[in-house]
C-alpha positions in Angstrom: 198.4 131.3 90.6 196.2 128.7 91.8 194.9 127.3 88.3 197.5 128.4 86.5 200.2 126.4 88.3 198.2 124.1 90.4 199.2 125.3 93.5 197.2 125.6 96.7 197.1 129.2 98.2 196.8 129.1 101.9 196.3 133.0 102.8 196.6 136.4 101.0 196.8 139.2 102.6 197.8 142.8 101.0 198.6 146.3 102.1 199.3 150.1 100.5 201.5 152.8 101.8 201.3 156.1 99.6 200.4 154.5 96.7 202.4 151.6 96.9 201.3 148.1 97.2 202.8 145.0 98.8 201.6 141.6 99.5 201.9 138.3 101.0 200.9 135.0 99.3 201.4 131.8 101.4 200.9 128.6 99.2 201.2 124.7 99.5 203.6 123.4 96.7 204.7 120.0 96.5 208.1 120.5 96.0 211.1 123.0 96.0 211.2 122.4 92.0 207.7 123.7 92.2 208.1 126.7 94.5 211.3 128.0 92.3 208.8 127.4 89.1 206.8 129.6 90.6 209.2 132.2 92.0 209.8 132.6 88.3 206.6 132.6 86.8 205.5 135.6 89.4 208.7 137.7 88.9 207.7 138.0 85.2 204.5 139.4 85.7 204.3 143.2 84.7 203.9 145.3 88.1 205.3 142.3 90.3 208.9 144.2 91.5 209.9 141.4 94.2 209.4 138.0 95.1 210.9 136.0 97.5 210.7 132.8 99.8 210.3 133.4 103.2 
């Protein structure tokens, strides 16, 4: 994410239940263009299920 897209990641943080992963990802963009850019790039990564802005 970070060199990939140039985008600052302030915290990560990830948990499992049963098997099952989820995580959190907060990041510094520098605009919404970037952010929805991103959204996109993520959500086409094999494994990645969800993303969303929170």
């Amino acid at each position: 994410i970070s060199e990939n897209m140039h985008v600052n990641m302030k915290s990560i943080s990830f948990e499992s239940d049963s098997g099952i992963f989820s995580g959190k990802i907060n990041v510094i963009v520098k605009n919404n263009n970037m952010l929805n850019k991103l959204i996109d790039n993520l959500k086409k990564i094999n494994g990645i299920d969800k993303v969303k802005r929170v």
